[in-house]
C-alpha positions in Angstrom: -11.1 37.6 -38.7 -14.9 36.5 -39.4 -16.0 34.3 -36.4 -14.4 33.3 -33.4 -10.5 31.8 -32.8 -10.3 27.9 -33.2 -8.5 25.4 -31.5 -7.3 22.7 -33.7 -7.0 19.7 -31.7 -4.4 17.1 -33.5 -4.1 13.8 -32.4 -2.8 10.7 -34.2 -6.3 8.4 -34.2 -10.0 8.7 -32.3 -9.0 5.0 -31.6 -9.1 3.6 -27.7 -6.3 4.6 -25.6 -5.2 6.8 -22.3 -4.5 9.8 -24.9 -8.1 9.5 -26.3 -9.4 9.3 -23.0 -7.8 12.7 -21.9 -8.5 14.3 -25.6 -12.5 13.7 -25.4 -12.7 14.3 -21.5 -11.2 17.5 -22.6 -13.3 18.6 -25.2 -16.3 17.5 -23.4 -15.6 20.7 -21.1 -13.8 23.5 -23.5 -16.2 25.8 -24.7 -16.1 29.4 -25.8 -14.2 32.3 -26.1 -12.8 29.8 -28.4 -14.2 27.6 -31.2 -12.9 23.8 -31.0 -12.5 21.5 -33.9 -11.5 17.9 -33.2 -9.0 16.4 -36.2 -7.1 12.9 -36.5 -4.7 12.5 -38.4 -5.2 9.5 -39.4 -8.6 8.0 -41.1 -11.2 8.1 -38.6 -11.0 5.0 -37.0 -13.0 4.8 -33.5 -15.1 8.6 -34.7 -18.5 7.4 -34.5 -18.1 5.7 -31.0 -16.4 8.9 -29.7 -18.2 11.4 -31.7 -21.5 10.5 -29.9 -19.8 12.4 -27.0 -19.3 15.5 -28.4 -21.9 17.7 -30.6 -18.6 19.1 -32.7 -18.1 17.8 -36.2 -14.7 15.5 -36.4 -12.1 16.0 -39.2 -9.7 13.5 -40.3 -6.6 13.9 -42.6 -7.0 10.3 -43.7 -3.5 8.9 -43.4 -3.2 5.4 -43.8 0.3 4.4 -43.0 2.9 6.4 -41.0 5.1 6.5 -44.2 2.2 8.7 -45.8 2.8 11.5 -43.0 4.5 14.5 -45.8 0.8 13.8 -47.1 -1.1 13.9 -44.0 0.8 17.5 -43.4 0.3 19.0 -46.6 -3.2 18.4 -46.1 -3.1 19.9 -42.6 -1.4 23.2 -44.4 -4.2 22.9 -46.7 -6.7 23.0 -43.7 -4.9 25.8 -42.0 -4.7 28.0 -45.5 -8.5 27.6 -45.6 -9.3 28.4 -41.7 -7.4 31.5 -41.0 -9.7 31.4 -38.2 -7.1 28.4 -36.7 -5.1 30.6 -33.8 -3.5 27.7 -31.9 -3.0 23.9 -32.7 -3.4 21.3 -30.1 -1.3 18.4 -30.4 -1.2 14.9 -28.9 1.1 11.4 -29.8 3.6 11.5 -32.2 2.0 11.5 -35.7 0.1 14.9 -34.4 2.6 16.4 -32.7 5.6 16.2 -35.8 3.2 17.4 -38.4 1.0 19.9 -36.1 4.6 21.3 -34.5 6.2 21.9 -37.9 2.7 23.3 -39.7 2.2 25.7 -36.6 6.3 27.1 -36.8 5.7 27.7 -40.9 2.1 29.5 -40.2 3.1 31.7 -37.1 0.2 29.3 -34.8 0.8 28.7 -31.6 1.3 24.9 -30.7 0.7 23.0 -28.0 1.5 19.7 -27.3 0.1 17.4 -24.5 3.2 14.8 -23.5 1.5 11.8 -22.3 4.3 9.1 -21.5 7.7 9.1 -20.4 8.6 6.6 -23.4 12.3 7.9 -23.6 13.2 6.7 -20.5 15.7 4.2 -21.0 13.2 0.9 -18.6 10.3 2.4 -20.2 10.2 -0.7 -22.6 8.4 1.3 -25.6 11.5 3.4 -26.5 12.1 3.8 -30.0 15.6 6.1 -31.1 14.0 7.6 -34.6 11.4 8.4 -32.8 12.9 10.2 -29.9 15.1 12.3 -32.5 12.3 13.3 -34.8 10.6 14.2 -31.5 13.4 16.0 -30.0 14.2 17.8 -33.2 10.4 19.0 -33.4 9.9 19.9 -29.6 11.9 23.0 -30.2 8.5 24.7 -32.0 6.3 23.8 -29.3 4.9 27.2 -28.0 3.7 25.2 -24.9 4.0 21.6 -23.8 1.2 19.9 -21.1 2.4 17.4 -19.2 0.4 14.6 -17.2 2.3 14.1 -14.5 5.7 15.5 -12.8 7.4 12.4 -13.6 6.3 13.1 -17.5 7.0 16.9 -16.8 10.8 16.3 -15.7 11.3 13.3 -18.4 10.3 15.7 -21.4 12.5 18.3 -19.7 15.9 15.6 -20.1 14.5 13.5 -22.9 13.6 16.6 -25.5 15.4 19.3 -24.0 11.8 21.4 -23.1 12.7 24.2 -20.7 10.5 23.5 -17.7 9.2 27.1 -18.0 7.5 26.1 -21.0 6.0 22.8 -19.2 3.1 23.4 -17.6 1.2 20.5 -15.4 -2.3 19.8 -16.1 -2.9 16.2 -14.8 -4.9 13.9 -16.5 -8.6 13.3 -15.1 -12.4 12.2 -15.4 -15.7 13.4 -15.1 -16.5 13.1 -11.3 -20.3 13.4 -12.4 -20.0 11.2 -14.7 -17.7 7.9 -13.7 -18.8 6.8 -10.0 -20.3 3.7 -8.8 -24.1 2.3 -9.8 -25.5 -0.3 -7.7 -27.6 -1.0 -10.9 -25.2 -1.1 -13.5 -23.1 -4.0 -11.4 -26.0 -6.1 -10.8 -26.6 -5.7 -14.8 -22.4 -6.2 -15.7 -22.0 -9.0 -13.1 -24.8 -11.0 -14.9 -24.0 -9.9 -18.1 -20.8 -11.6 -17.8 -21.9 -14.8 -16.5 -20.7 -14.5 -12.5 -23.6 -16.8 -11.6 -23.3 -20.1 -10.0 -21.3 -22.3 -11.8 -18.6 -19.8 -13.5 -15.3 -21.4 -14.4 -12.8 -21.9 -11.4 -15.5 -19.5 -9.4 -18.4 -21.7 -8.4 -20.3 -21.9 -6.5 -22.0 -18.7 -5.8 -21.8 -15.1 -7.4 -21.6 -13.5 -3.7 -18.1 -15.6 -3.2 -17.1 -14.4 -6.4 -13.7 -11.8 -6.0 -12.8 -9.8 -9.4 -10.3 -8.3 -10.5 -9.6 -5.8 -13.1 -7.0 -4.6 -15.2 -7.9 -2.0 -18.2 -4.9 -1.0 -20.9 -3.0 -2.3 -23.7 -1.8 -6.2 -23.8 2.1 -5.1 -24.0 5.2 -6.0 -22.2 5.0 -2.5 -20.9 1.8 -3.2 -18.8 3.1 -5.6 -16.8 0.8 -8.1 -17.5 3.0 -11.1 -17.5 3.5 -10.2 -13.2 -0.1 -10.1 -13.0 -0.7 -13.8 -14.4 2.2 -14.9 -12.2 0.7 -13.3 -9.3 -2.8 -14.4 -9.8 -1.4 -17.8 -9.4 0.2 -17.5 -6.4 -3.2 -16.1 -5.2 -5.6 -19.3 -6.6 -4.4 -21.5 -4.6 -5.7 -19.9 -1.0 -8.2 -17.6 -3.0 -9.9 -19.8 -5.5 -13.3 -18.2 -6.0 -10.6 -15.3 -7.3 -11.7 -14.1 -11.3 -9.3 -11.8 -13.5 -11.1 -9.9 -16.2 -8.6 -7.8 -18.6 -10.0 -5.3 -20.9 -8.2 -4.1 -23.7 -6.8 -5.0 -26.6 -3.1 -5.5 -28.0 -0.5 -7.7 -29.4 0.7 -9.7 -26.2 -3.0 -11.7 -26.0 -1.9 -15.2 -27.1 1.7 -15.1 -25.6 -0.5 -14.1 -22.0 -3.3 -16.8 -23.0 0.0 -19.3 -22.9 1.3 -18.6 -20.1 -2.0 -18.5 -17.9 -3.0 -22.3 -19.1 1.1 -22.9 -18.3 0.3 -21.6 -14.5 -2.6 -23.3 -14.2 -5.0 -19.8 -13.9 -6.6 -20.3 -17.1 -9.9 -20.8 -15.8 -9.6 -17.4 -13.8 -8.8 -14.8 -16.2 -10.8 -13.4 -19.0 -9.7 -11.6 -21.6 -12.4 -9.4 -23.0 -10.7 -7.5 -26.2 -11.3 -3.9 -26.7 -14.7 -2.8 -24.6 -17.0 0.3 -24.8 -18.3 -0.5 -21.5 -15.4 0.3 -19.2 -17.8 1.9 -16.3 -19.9 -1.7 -15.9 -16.6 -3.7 -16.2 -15.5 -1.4 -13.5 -18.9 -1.8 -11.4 -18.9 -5.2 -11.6 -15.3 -5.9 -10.0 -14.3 -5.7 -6.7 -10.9 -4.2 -7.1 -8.7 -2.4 -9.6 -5.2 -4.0 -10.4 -2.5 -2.2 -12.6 1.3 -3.3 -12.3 2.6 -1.2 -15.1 5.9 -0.8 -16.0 6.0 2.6 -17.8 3.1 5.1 -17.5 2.2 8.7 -17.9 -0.4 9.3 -15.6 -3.0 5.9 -16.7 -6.6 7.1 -16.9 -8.1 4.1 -15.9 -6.6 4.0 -12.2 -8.1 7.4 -12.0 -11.5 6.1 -13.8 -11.1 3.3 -10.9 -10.3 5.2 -8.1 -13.7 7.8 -9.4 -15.1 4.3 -8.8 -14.2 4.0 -5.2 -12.7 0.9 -6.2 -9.5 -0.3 -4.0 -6.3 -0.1 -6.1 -3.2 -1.9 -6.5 -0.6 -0.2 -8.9 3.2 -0.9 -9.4 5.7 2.0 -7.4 6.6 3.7 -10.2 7.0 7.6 -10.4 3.6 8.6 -11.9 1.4 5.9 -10.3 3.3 7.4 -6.7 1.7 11.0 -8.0 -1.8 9.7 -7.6 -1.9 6.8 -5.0 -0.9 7.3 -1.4 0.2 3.3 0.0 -2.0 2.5 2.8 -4.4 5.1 2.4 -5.7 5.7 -1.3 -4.5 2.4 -2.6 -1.8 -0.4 -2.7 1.7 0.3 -3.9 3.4 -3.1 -5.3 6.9 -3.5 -6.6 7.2 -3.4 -10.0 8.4 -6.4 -11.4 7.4 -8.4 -8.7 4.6 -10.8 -8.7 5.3 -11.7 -4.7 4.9 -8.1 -3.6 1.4 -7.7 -6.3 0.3 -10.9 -5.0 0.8 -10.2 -0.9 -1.2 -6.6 -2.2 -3.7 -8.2 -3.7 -4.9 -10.8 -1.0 -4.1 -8.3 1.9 -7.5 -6.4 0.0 -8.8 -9.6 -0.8 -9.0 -10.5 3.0 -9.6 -7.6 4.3 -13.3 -6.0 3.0 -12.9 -3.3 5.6 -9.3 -2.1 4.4 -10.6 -2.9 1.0 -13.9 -0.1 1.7 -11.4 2.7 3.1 -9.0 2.5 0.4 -12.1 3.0 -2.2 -13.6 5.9 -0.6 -9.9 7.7 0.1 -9.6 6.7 -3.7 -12.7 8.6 -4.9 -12.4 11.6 -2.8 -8.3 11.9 -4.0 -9.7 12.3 -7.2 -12.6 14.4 -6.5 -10.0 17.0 -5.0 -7.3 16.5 -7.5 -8.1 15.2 -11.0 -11.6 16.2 -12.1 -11.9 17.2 -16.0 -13.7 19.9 -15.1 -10.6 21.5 -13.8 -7.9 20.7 -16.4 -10.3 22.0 -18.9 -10.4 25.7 -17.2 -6.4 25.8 -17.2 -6.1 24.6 -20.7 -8.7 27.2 -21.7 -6.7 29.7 -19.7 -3.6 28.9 -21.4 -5.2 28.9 -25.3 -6.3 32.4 -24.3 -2.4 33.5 -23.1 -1.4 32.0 -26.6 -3.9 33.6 -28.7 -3.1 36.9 -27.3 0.6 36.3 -27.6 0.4 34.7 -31.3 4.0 34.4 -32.8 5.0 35.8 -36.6 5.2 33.0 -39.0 8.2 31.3 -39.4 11.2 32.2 -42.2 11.5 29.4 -45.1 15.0 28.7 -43.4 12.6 26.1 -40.9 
């Protein structure tokens, strides 16, 4: 074999999301014995915003609709037919993994696939049955599945019948060089986004000014409706208080309703999709996720690299990386009384609300750095590469 072994890694789009957050931060630190070759599987929507990170050329299979997918895998066989040099495929969502899992059983290649949710959990609120079947069905040929979290690593074990000896942890993370706090950069954000005197429901001085930030997808399964409900139990006795929500999604005008329903209109911003998550997260004063469902979210880690105090909803995963009381603020999920008291108890207490950041940062220094994941993951391409499997009969 001319050259050295490549990783294909397969994931459904280079769009914005927790999955694309873990994919770039991890080819950001792989590096040889192996060759790495970033693909999507659909058209390459989101590549030259995420490209700039990596100095790798980024493939695409050019699907346009999910009912396209038999074409988006023939031209993956193509690809692999051509690159014999391909020893293990990466996959990551669901596009990747059914294609990638199938082409890598028919080719004798190795496949991997990262799990990043627990969406087959019954409360998860993003379950979808043809989906979980086709997933189940395909999970079989997985050489080697990476899960997030424990929580994720125990789901996949019930939900697609993985053995757990073929699960192997490897947390999501961030680049501890890269994402912490810049006195400069919130100065800039803070006046970039108009939290001078006179801001909406905020006046009268920047300095008074308390925000808040949320990061993720506007669906039901973040828990944003809680949030809004929350926030205005908090106005009232906090009313220099300011929400800004990054992200986009298909719940904005249902939660645009019901802020100017609860009167909290004038204290919540919604921003839309954002390439400049590290100022959003300098220039708030505190992190605030009440998710439902989760994997193991990258933006509480990216907030907690931040030193910023957290509140997140008690939920398996989000109990994996936040301590109550000492790393951050635990809030029932479902419950915009218990996210409210959480969020004023840091609101009125700058002391509690300094502890919890630094316990936050050095949690993730010790535990989720990318730097980290990256080594195991190379560690296990190298256990696969030496252990590569015959190609599959045409009975598959």
């Amino acid at each position: 074999m001319a050259g050295p072994p490549i990783v294909l890694h397969l994931i459904d789009s280079f769009g914005v999301g927790g999955a694309q957050q873990r994919y770039f931060n991890d080819l950001e630190h792989l590096g040889p014995p192996f060759e790495h070759w970033p693909c999507a599987v659909f058209a390459q929507d989101g590549a030259a915003a995420q490209g700039a990170r990596l100095t790798m050329p980024m493939r695409s299979l050019g699907l346009r609709r999910l009912r396209g997918l038999p074409l988006a895998f023939a031209s993956l066989m193509k690809l692999l037919r051509e690159n014999p040099a391909i020893s293990v495929i990466h996959t990551q969502l669901f596009a990747a993994d059914t294609i990638g899992r199938i082409a890598g059983r028919l080719n004798g290649i190795p496949v991997v696939s990262t799990i990043q949710s627990s969406m087959y959990e019954p409360d998860s609120g993003l379950y979808s049955g043809w989906r979980h079947r086709i997933d189940r069905w395909t999970a079989r040929w997985t050489t080697q599945v990476v899960a997030v979290s424990d929580f994720v690593r125990r789901s996949t074990n019930v939900r697609l019948a993985v053995p757990l000896d073929k699960i192997v942890l490897i947390p999501n993370a961030v680049d501890t060089r890269v994402v912490h706090p810049d006195a400069a950069r919130r100065a800039k954000a803070r006046a970039e986004l108009g939290l001078t005197p006179g801001t909406p429901g905020v006046s009268p001085g920047v300095n008074d000014v308390f925000v808040w930030l949320n990061v993720g997808r506007l669906h039901p399964a973040k828990g944003l409706a809680y949030l809004i409900d929350a926030l205005a139990r908090i106005v009232p006795a906090h009313p220099k208080t300011l929400l800004l929500v990054a992200g986009p999604g298909p719940q904005l005008g249902e939660l645009e309703r019901q802020a100017l329903a609860r009167g909290v209109a004038d204290h919540i911003r919604f921003l839309g999709e954002r390439g400049d998550v590290l100022a959003l997260f300098d220039a708030a004063d505190a992190f605030v996720f009440p998710s439902l469902s989760e994997g193991l979210p990258v933006s509480v880690i990216e907030a907690m690299a931040m030193k910023k105090p957290c509140v997140v909803s008690r939920i398996g995963p989000h109990e994996e990386l936040v301590a109550d009381r000492e790393s951050g603020l635990l809030a029932l999920p479902r419950d915009d009384r218990s996210l409210a008291a959480a969020m004023t108890a840091i609101q009125d207490d700058p002391m509690l609300a300094r502890r919890l950041g630094e316990a936050a940062r050095l949690r993730v220094e010790q535990a989720f750095d990318a730097r980290t994941g990256a080594d195991r993951l190379m560690d296990l391409y190298a256990s696969l590469y030496r252990g590569a499997i015959p190609a599959a009969s045409a009975r598959c």
